[in-house]
N, C-alpha and C positions, 0 to 999 in steps of 0.2 A: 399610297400604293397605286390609285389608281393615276397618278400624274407618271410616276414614272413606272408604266404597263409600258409603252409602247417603244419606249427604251430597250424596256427588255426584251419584248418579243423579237425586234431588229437584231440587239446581241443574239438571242438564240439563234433566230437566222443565219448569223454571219459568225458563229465562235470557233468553228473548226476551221482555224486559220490555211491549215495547209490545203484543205479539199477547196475550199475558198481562193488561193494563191492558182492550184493548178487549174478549177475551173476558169480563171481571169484570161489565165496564159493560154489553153487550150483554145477559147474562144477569140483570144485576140488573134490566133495563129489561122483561124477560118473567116474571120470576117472584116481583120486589118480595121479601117480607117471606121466602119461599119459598126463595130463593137458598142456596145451598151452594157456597160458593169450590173445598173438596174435590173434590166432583163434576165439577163447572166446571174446575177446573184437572189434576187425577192421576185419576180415577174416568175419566173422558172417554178418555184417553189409554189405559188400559188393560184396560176393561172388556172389549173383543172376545177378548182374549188371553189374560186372567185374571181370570174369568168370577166364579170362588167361593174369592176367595184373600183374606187380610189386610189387603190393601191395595185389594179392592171391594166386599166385602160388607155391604151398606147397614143390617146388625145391630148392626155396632162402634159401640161410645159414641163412639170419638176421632173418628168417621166424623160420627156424627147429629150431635155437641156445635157443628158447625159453622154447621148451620140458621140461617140467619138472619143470619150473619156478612158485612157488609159494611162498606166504610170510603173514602173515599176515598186515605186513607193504604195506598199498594202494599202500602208494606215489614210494613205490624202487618198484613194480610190474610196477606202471603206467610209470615209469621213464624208465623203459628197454622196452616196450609197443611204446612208445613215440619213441625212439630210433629206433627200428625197422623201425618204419614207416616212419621215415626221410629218413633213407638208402633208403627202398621203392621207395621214392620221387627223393633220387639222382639217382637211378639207373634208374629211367622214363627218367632222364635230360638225363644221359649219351646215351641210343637207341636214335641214330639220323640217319638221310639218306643225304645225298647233294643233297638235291634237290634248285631250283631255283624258284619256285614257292610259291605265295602268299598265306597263310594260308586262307583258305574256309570260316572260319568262322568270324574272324575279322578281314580279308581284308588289316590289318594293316601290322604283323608280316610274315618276310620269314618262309615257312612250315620247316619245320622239321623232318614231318613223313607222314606216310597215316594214315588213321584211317584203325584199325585194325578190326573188327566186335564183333570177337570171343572177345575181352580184354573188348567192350563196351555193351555185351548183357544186356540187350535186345535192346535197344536207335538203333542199328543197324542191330542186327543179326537177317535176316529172310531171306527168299529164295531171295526174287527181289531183296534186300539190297546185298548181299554177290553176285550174279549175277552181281550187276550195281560196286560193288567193284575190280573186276577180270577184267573189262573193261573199267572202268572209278572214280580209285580211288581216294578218297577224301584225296585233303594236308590238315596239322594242322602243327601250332606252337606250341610249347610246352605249353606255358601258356593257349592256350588253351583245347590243352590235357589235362592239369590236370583238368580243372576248369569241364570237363566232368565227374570226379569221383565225383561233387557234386551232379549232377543226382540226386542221390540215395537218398541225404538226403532230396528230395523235396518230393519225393514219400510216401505213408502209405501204409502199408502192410495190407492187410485183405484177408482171404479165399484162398492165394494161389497167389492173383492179385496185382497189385499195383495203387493207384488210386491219382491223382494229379488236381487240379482246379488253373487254370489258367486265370486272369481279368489283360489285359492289360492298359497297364499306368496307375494302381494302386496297387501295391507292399504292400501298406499296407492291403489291400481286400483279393488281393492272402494269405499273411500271415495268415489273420484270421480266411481265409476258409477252410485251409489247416490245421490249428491247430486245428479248430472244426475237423475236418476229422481224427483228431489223436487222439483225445481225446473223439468224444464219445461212448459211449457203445457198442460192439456188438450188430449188427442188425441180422437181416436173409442174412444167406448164400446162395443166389441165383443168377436169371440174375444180373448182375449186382449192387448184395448185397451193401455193404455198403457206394455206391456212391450217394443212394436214399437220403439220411440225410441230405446231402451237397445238393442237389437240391432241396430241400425243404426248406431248408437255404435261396438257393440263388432267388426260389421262394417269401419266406418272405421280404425279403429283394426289390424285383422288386416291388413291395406294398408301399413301401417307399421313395426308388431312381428313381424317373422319367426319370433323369438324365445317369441314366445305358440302356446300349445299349445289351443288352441279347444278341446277336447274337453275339458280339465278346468275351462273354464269353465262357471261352473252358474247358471240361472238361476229361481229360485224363486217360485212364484205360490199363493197360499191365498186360497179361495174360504172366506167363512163361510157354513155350512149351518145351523146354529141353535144355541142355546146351550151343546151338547155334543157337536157333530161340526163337521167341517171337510172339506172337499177341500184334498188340494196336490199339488201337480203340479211336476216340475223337469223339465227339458232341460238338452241341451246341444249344441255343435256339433261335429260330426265329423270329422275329417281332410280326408275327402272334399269335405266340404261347405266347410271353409274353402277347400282350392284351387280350387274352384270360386268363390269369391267374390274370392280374389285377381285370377283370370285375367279374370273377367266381369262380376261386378256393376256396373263401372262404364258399361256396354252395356246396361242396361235402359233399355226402350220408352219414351223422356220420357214419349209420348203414352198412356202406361199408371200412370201416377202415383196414378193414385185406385185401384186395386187391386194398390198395392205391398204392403201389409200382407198380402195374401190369398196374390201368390205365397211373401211369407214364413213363411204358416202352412204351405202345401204344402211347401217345403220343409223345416221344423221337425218337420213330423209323417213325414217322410218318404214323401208321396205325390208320386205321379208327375205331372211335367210335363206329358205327355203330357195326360194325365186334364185340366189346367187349359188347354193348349191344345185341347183338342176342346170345352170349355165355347165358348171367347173364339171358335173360327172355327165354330163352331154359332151361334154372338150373332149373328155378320156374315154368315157366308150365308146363313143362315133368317131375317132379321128379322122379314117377317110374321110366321114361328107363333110368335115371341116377344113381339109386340106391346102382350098381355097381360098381360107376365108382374111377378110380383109378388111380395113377401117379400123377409126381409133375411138370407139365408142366404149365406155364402162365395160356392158354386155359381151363385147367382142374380145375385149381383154380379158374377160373371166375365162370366155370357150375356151382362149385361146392358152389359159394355164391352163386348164383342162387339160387340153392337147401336151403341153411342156410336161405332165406329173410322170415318170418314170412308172409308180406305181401306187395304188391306192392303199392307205393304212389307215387306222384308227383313229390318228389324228385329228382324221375329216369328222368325224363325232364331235370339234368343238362349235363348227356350226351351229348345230341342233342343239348342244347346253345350252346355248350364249343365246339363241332364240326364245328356249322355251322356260328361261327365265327373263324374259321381255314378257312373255306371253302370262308367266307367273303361276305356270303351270307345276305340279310339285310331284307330278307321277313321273318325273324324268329319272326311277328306274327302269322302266322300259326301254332306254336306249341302249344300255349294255348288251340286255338279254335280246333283244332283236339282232344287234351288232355280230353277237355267237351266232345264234340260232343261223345266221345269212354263212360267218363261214362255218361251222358244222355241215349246212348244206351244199357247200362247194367240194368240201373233203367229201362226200360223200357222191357227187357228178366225176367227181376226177377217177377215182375208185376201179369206175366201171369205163369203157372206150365208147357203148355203146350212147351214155348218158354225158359222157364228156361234152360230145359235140354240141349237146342242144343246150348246156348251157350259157352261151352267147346269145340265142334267140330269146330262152327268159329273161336277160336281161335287157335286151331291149322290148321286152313287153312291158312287163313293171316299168321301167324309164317313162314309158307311155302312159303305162296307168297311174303311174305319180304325176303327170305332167297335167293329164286331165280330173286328175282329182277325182278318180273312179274308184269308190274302196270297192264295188262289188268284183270287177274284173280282174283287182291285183288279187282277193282272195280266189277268183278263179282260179288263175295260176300259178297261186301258191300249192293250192289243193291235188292240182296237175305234178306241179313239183315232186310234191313230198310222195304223191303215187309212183312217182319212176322209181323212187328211190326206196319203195313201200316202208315210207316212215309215218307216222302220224304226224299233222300238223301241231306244231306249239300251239298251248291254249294260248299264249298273250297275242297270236293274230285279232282274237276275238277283241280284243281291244281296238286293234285298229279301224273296226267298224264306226269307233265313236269319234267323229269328228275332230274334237281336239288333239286328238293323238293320232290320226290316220298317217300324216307328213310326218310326227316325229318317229315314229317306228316305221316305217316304208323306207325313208330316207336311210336309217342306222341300219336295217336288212339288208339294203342295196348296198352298200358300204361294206358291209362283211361279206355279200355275194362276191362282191368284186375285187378283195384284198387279197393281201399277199402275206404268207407267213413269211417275213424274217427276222433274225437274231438283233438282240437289242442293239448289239454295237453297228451291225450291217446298217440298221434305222436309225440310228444318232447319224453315221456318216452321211446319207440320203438326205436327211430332216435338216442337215448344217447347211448345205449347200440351197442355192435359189436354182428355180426349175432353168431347165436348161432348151434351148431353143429350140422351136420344131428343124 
């Protein structure tokens, strides 16, 4: 098996004949006499990953000998292609060191070499890596050495990054998550662009597999920083966060669909709901002072559906579930009854002409006093409230005094203060549609 690895890796390389034929052609059509099949076909594929290794350093004879090499005959291009990259392979075997020690990574074979940083960028090259390298270098055996150039072909390229989903002891899952991840479309190039798809996959997917343990799913993202460093970055999802996804995601705001990926970086990074609810109902009850606003920041895209929602409804409640079951809170019946209790007191500002007016100003008080996390001032103005309207306050304010609960009932008040009563079918058609631009 291990005599003919590097066989096969070359075939994987080079099996999809046709992308293979039009890259040849594409490139002979730019660079004429200039052309290099090498480059073009294995150089291309590996260079970001394995920067100064055997198989890219544009020094090799078996490398340059190709110059110029073009045919319209596939097989004699792929055939000298192929060849090249064997020499590649022999010349890996031939760099060896006498060292005495056990290869690091399969424990099994005497080492052979250190790992090199620069040959394996990104997988190694970053400051702490090439620091702990120069102090405490890592042995390999050759077979494992190589079996590191397969890296690359796990990874998908999108936007610049490289992005890998990894589900241990299941090989079949990884495969097919990884080939959705290759295969589909272009998303939006942003935080972390086209990894969203594949979490939303693996989302669906948690709806079905009980059995799957979310938290040991990983998923992997490498940013190229320049020829000898790299960013990566891995997640995962947490217990919590998967029962939260079982019980609720299927309750997300239709009419919030363009800022699906944003509440799934808050989620991911584990910030608070909250924090993205006060962006989204700052959007919609301050529109003027956001009028202006501008950049393509997470933050700015929340205000800015804020700004887009037609009208506030119930919906906005799934926020606060899907929170305070992260949080594992279990008194989230308080969110209904706050939710009434807020419109009950609107029906009742509307009522009268005199109290109409001033209900714009209470809500940008509370807005204020949710923002600073003031439970004594929101109950001031609740107290002020319920006097214009001489109702007595709900005893479940009295809850909001206890911290845990102060955001999820203030948040579901304000929600009901500021909603709109319409007919189910009016709300399904509203709820179908994505928000519509300021």
């Amino acid at each position: 098996m291990w005599e003919k690895l590097p066989e096969l890796y070359v075939e994987y390389l080079l099996k999809d004949k046709e992308s293979v034929k039009k890259l040849l052609e594409d490139s002979y059509e730019q660079k004429g006499a200039d052309i290099n099949p090498y480059n073009t076909l294995i150089y291309s594929r590996l260079r970001d990953f394995h920067s100064n290794s055997p198989f890219t350093n544009q020094s090799h004879e078996y490398i340059r000998r190709l110059k110029g090499v073009y045919s319209e005959n596939l097989e004699e291009v792929l055939g000298k292609v192929k060849e090249s990259f064997l020499e590649a392979y022999r010349k890996l075997l031939a760099t060896t060191k006498d060292l005495s020690s056990t290869c690091f990574f399969c424990h099994e074979r005497q080492a052979k070499n250190y790992v090199d940083a620069t040959t394996f960028t990104p997988l190694f090259a970053s400051l702490e890596t090439v620091r702990n390298f120069i102090w405490d270098p890592i042995p390999i055996c050759k077979e494992c050495e190589f079996l590191l150039y397969f890296a690359s072909a796990g990874f998908y390229k999108s936007a610049g990054k490289y992005l890998f989903v990894y589900v241990p002891d299941d090989l079949l899952e990884t495969y097919r998550l990884n080939l959705i991840l290759s295969t589909k479309k272009e998303i939006e190039k942003e935080k972390l662009g086209r990894v969203w798809s594949i979490v939303k996959y693996v989302l669906e997917l948690e709806k079905q597999k009980s059995s799957w343990v979310l938290q040991n799913i990983y998923f992997v993202e490498i940013e190229i920083v320049g020829d000898a460093t790299a960013n990566i970055y891995s997640f995962h999802i947490s217990p919590n966060l998967a029962k939260a996804i079982r019980e609720l995601i299927d309750n997300y705001p239709k009419n919030l669909q363009d800022i699906f990926s944003e509440f799934l970086f808050y989620i991911y990074t584990g910030r608070s709901l909250y924090e993205f609810l006060f962006l989204l109902l700052s959007g919609f009850i301050r529109k003027d002072s956001y009028k202006n606003l501008q950049g393509g920041t997470i933050e700015s895209k929340i205000v800015q559906a804020g700004r887009n929602m037609k009208y506030i409804s119930q919906n906005l409640l799934f926020f606060i579930n899907f929170q305070e079951v992260l949080n594992m809170n279990e008194q989230k019946g308080y969110i209904d009854r706050a939710f009434w209790a807020g419109r009950e007191l609107k029906k009742l500002y509307k009522e009268n002409e005199s109290t109409r007016k001033k209900l714009e100003p209470l809500t940008y008080r509370l807005l204020e006093a949710i923002r600073r996390k003031d439970k004594e001032y929101f109950i001031h103005n609740l107290i002020r409230a319920y006097l214009e309207v001489e109702k007595e306050i709900p005893y479940l304010f009295k809850e909001a005094l206890d911290d845990k609960n102060f955001s999820m009932i203030a948040y579901a008040f304000l929600i009901g203060l500021n909603s709109e009563e319409k007919s189910k079918e009016e709300q399904a058609n509203d709820e179908g549609e994505n928000s519509e631009s300021a």
